[in-house]
One Martini backbone bead per residue (centre of mass of N, CA, C, O) as a GRO file, in nm:
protein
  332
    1UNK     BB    1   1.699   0.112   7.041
    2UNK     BB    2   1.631  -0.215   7.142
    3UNK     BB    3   1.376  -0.373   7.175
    4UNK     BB    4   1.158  -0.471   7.407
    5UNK     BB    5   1.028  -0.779   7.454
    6UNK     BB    6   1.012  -1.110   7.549
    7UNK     BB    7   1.340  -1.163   7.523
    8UNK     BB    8   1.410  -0.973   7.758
    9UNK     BB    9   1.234  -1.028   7.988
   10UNK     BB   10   1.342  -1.265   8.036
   11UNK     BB   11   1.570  -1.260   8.067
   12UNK     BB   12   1.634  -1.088   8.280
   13UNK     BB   13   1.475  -1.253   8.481
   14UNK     BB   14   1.710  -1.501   8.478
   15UNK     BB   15   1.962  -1.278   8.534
   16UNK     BB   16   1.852  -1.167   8.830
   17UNK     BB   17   1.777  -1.450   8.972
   18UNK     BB   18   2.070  -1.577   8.959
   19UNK     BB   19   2.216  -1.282   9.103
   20UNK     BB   20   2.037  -1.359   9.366
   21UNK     BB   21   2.143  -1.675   9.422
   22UNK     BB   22   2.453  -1.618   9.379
   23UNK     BB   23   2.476  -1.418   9.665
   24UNK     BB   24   2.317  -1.590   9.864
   25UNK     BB   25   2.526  -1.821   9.874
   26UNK     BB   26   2.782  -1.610   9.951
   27UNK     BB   27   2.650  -1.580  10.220
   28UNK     BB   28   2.619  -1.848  10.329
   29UNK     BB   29   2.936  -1.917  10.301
   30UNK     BB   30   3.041  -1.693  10.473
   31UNK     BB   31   2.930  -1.796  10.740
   32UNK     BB   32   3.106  -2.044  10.728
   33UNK     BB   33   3.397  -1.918  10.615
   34UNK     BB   34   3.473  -1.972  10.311
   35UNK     BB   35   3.448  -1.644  10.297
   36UNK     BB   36   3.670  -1.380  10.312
   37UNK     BB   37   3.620  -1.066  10.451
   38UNK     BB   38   3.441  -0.901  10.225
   39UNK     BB   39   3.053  -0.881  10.171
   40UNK     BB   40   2.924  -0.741   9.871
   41UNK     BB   41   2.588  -0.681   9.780
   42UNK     BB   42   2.324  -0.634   9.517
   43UNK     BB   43   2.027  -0.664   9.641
   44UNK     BB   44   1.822  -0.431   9.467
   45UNK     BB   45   2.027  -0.358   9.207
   46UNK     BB   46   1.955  -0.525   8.902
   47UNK     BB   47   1.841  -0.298   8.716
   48UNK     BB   48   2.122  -0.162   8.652
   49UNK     BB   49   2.240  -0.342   8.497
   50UNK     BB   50   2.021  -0.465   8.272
   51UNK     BB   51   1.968  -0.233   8.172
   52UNK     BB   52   2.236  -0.155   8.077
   53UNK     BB   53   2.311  -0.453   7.870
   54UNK     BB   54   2.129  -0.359   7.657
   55UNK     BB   55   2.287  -0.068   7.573
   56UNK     BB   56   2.514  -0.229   7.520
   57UNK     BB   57   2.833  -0.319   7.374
   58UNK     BB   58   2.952  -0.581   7.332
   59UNK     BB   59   3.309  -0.567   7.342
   60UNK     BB   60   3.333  -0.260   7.321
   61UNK     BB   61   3.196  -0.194   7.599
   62UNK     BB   62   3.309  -0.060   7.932
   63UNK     BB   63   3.356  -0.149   8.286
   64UNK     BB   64   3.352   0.015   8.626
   65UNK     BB   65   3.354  -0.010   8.983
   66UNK     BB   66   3.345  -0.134   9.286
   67UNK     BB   67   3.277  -0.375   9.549
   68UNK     BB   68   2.988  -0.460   9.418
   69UNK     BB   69   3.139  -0.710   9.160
   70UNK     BB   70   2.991  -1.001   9.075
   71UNK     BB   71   2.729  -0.934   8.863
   72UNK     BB   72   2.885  -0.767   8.623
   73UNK     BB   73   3.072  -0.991   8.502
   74UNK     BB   74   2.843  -1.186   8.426
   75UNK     BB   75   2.696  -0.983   8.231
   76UNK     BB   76   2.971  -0.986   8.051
   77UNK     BB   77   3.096  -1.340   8.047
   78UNK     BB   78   3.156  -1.449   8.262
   79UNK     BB   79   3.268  -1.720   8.475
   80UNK     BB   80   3.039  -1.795   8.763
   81UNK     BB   81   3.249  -1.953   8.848
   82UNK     BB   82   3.492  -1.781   8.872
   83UNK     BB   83   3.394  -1.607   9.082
   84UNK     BB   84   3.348  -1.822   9.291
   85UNK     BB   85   3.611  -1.894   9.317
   86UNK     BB   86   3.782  -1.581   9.389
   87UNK     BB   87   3.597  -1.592   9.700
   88UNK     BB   88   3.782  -1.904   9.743
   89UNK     BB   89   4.096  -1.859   9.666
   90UNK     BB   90   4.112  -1.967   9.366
   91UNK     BB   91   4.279  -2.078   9.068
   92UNK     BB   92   3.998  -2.055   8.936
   93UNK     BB   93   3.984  -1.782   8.931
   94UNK     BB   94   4.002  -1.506   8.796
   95UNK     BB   95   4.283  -1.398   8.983
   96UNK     BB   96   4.364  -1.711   9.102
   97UNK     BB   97   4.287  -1.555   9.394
   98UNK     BB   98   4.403  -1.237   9.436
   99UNK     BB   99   4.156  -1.087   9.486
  100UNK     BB  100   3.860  -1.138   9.536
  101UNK     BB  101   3.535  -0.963   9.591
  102UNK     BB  102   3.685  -0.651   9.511
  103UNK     BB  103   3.855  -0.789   9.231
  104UNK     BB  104   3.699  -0.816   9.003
  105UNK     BB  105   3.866  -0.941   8.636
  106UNK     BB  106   3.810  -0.867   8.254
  107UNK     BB  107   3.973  -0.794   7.989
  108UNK     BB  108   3.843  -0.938   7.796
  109UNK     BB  109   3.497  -0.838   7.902
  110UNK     BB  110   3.572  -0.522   7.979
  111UNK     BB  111   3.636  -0.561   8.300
  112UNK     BB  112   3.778  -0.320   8.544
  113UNK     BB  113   3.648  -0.365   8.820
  114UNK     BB  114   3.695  -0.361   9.145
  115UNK     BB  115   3.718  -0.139   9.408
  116UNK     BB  116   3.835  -0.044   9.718
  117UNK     BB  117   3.854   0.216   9.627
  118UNK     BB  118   3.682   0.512   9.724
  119UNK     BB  119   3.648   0.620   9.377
  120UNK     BB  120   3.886   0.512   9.233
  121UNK     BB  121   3.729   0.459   8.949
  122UNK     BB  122   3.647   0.744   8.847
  123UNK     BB  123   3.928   0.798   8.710
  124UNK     BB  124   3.948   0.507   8.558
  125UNK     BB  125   3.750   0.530   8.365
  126UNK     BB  126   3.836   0.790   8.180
  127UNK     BB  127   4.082   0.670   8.122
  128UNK     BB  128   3.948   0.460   7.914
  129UNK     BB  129   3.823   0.654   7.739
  130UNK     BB  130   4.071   0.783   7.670
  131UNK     BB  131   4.173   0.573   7.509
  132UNK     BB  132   3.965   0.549   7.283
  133UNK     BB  133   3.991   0.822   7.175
  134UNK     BB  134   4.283   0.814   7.100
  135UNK     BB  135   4.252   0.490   6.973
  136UNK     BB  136   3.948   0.528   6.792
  137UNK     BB  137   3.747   0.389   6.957
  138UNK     BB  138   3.427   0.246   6.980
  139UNK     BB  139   3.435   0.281   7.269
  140UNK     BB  140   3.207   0.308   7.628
  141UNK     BB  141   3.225   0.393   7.966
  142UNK     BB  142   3.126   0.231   8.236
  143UNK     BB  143   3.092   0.463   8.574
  144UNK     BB  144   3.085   0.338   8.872
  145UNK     BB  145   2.900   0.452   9.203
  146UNK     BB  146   2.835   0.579   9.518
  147UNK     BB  147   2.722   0.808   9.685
  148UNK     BB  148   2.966   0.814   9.894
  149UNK     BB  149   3.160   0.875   9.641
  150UNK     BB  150   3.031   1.150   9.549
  151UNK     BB  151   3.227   1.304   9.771
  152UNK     BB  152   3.495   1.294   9.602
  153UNK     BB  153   3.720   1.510   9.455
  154UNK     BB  154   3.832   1.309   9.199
  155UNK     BB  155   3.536   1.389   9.070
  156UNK     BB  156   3.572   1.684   8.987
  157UNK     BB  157   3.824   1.601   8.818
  158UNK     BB  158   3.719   1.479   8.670
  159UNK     BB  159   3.428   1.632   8.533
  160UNK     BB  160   3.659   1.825   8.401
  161UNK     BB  161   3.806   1.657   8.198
  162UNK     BB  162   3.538   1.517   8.046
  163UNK     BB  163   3.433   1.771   7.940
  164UNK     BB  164   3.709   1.901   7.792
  165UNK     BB  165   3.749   1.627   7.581
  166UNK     BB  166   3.450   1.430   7.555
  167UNK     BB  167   3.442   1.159   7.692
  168UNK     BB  168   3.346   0.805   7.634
  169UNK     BB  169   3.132   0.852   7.930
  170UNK     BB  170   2.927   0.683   8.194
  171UNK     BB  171   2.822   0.825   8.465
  172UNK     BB  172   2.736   0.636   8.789
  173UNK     BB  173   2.531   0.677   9.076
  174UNK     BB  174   2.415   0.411   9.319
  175UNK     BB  175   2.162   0.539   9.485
  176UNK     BB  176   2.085   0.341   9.810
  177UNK     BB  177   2.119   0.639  10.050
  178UNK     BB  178   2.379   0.475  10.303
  179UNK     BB  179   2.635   0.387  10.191
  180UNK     BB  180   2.740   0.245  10.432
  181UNK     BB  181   2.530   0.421  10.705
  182UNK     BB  182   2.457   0.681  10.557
  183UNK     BB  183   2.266   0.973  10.476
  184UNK     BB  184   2.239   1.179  10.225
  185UNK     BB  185   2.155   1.411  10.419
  186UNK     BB  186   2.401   1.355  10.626
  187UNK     BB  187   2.650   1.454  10.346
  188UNK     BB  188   2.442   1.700  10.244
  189UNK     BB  189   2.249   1.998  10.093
  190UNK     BB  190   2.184   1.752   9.896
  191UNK     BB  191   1.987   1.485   9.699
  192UNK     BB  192   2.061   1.573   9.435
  193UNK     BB  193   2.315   1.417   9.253
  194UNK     BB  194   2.338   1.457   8.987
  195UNK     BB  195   2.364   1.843   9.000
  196UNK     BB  196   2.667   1.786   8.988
  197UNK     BB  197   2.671   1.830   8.670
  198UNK     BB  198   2.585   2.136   8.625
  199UNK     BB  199   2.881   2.272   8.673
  200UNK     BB  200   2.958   2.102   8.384
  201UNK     BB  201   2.779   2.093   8.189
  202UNK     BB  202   2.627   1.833   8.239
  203UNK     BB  203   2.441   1.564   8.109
  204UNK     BB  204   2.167   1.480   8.360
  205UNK     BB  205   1.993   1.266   8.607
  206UNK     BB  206   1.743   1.088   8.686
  207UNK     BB  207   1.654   0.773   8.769
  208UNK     BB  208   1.501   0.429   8.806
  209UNK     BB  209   1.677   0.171   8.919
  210UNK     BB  210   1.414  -0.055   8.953
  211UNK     BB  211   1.392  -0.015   8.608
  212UNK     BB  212   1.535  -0.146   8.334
  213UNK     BB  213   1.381   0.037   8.139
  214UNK     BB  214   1.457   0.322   8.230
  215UNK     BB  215   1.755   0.255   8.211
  216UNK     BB  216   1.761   0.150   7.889
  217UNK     BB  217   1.740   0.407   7.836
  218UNK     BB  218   1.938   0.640   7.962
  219UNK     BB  219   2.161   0.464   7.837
  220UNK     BB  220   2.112   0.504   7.540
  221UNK     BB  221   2.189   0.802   7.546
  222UNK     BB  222   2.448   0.809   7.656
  223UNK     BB  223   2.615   0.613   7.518
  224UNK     BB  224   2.531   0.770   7.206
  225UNK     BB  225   2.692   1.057   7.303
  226UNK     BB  226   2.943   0.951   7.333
  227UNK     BB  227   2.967   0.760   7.045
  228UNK     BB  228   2.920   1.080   6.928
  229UNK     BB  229   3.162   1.283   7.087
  230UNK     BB  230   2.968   1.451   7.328
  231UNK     BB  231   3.023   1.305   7.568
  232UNK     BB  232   2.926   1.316   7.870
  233UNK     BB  233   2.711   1.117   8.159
  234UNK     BB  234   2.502   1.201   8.474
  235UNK     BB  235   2.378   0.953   8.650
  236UNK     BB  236   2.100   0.848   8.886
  237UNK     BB  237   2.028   0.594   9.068
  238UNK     BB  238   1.754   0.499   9.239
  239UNK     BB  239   1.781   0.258   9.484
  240UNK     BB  240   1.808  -0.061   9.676
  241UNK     BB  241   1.959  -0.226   9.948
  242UNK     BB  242   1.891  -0.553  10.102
  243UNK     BB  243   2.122  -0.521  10.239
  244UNK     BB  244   2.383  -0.462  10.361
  245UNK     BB  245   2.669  -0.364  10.312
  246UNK     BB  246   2.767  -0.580  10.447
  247UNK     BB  247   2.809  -0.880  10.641
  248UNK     BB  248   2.854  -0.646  10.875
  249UNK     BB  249   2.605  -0.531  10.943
  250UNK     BB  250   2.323  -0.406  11.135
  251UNK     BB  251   2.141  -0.188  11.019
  252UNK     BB  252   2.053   0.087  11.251
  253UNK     BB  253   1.946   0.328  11.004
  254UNK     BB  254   1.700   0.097  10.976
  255UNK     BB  255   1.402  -0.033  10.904
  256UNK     BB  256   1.228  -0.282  10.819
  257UNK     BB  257   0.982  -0.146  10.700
  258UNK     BB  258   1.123  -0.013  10.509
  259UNK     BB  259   1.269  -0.261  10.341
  260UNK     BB  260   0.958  -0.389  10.295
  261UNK     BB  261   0.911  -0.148  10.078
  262UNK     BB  262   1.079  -0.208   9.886
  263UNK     BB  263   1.013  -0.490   9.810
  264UNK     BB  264   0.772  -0.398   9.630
  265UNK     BB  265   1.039  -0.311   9.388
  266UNK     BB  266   1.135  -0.552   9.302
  267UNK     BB  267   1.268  -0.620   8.963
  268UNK     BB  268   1.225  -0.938   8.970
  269UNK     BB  269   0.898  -0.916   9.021
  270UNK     BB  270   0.825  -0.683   8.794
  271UNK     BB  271   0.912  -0.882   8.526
  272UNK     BB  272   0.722  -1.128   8.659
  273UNK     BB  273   0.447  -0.933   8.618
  274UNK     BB  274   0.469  -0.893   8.340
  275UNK     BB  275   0.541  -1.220   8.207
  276UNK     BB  276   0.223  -1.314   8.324
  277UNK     BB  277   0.042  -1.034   8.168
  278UNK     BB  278   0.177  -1.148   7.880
  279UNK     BB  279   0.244  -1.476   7.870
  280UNK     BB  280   0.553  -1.507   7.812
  281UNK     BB  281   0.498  -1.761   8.042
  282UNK     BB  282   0.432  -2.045   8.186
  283UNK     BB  283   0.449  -2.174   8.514
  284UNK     BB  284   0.637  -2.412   8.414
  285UNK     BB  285   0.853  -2.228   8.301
  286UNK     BB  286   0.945  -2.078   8.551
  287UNK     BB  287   0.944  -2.352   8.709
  288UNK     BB  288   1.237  -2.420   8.515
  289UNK     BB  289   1.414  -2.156   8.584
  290UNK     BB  290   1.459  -2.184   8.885
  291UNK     BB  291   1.560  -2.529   8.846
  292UNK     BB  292   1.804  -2.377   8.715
  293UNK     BB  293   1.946  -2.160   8.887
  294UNK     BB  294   1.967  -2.380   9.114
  295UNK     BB  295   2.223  -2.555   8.916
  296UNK     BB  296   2.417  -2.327   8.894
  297UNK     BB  297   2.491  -2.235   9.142
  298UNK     BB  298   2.586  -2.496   9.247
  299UNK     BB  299   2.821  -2.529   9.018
  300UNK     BB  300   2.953  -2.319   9.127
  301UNK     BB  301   3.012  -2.436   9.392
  302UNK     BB  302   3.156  -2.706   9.332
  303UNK     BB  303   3.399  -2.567   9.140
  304UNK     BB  304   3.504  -2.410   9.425
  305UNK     BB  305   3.534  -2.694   9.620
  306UNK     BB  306   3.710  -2.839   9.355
  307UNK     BB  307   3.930  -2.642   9.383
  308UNK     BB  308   4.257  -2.514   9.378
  309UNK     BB  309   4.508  -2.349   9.578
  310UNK     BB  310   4.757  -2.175   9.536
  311UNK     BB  311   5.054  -2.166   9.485
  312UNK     BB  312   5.317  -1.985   9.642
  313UNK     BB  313   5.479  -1.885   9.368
  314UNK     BB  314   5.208  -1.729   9.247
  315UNK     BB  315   5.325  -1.459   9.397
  316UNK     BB  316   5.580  -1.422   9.210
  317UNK     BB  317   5.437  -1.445   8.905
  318UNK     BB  318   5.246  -1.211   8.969
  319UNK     BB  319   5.406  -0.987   9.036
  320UNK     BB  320   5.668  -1.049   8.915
  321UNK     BB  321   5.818  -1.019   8.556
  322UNK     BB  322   6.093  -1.091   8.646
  323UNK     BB  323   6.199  -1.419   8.680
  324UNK     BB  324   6.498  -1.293   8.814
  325UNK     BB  325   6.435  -1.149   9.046
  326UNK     BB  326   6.685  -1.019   9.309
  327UNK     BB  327   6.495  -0.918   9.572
  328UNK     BB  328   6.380  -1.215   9.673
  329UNK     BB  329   6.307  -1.328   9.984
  330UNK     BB  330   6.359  -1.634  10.156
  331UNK     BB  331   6.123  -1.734  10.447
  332UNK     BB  332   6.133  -2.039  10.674
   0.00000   0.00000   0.00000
């Protein structure tokens, strides 16, 4: 594995406090009504995607999400200018505006998107895997998804062909307790979600999702037992999200007092409580990576409110690949 530094640690600082400032933002401006439809958010879970970025190659190793997808394509090289665009309906979005909060995608950095069909990218992870070893490449998918998508059963018809196959993929579960709004305890008779994996006699294991060195470890022992084709690893990350489900959450199955001791374990807190103990940066470095961090998501947010709305026919270009599709009723 990459040995983990004082320049890993800053980096880390600075990219876990950025995705929770640019999400920070789209909350505020979500309740203004800029951003409309659904909006879910990552605080609390940003040591999960640090750690696994760490471990991966970038340019050959490909990501696959669900619907809490805006920083996990930023940590892969996308520009959060445009994901903040995508998420305000412009044509200078990720897709252009047609995608929205839960549909971030960029075959360029290898991100393939958040989805909105909860469970639906786990079959489609491994299917991405699938083309890789088929086509000698030597990419690694990881197939991100949540506790309660572990529930459905397109996972184990996927964990049963991706270990019949030896698929160059890694399952992770985001287990941040309450799926929606239900916790693990009342959706199965087991908390230990990893052990799904034990039926296909697959490599699995619980994570501390809360610390990205420990992410960053396990994720390179998956990852590097893909690349060297002995198949697929089944990781839990035990995490846990400070914000609702959605932006639309009222979280009555849980109490502040839960939340605020979590957040006593919060990754961007622990990563700069290293980076003090360790001297990697003097008070006045901190404060001006703050003061740089919030300059960007401004500059994020300034590019998508002085961005244009897609004009209506990029609706028929982007739909029909035929420029002279024949069935086109244009009605006024």
């Amino acid at each position: 594995m990459k040995p983990i530094t004082k320049e890993t640690y800053v980096n880390w600082y600075k990219d876990m406090l950025f995705w929770r400032k640019f999400e920070d933002k789209l909350a505020a401006v979500y309740i203004q009504q800029k951003v409309r439809g659904f909006l879910h958010l990552y605080n609390g879970q940003e040591a999960v995607l640090a750690g696994a970025l760490h471990a991966m190659k970038l340019g050959t190793d490909k990501m696959i999400t669900a619907y809490r997808n805006h920083v996990q394509p930023i940590g892969m090289g996308v520009d959060p200018r445009r994901v903040f665009a995508e998420l305000y309906g412009k044509v200078t979005g990720t897709s252009h505006g047609m995608g929205g909060s839960m549909h971030i995608f960029s075959k360029e950095k290898g991100f393939y998107g958040g989805h909105g069909i909860v469970g639906g990218q786990i079959p489609l992870g491994a299917g991405i895997a699938f083309a890789d070893k088929y086509f000698e490449r030597d990419g690694v998918t990881l197939t991100y998804f949540g506790d309660g998508a572990a529930r459905q059963g397109s996972l184990h018809e996927t964990f049963n062909m991706a270990m019949l196959w030896k698929l160059p993929v890694v399952f992770i579960v985001e287990n941040n307790g309450y799926a929606m709004g239900t916790s693990v305890e009342r959706t199965a008779n087991h908390t230990d979600i990893w052990k799904l994996g034990l039926g296909y006699e697959m490599p699995c294991g619980p994570v501390n999702g809360m610390d990205p060195v420990a992410v960053a470890e396990a994720m390179h022992e998956a990852i590097e037992r893909a690349r060297r084709g002995d198949g697929p690893t089944f990781l839990e990350m035990r995490t846990y999200r400070y914000r609702g489900h959605s932006m639309s959450d009222a979280q009555h199955y849980r109490t502040k007092d839960e939340v605020n001791e979590y957040k006593k374990l919060d990754p961007i807190t622990q990563i700069l409580e290293v980076i003090k103990e360790k001297n990697y940066l003097s008070q006045d470095e901190i404060d001006v990576i703050s003061k740089d961090v919030k300059s960007n998501v401004q500059e994020c947010l300034d590019f998508a409110e002085e961005s244009a709305y897609p004009e209506t026919q990029q609706l028929y270009d982007m739909v029909y690949e035929q420029e002279d599709y024949p069935f086109i009723k244009h009605r006024y």
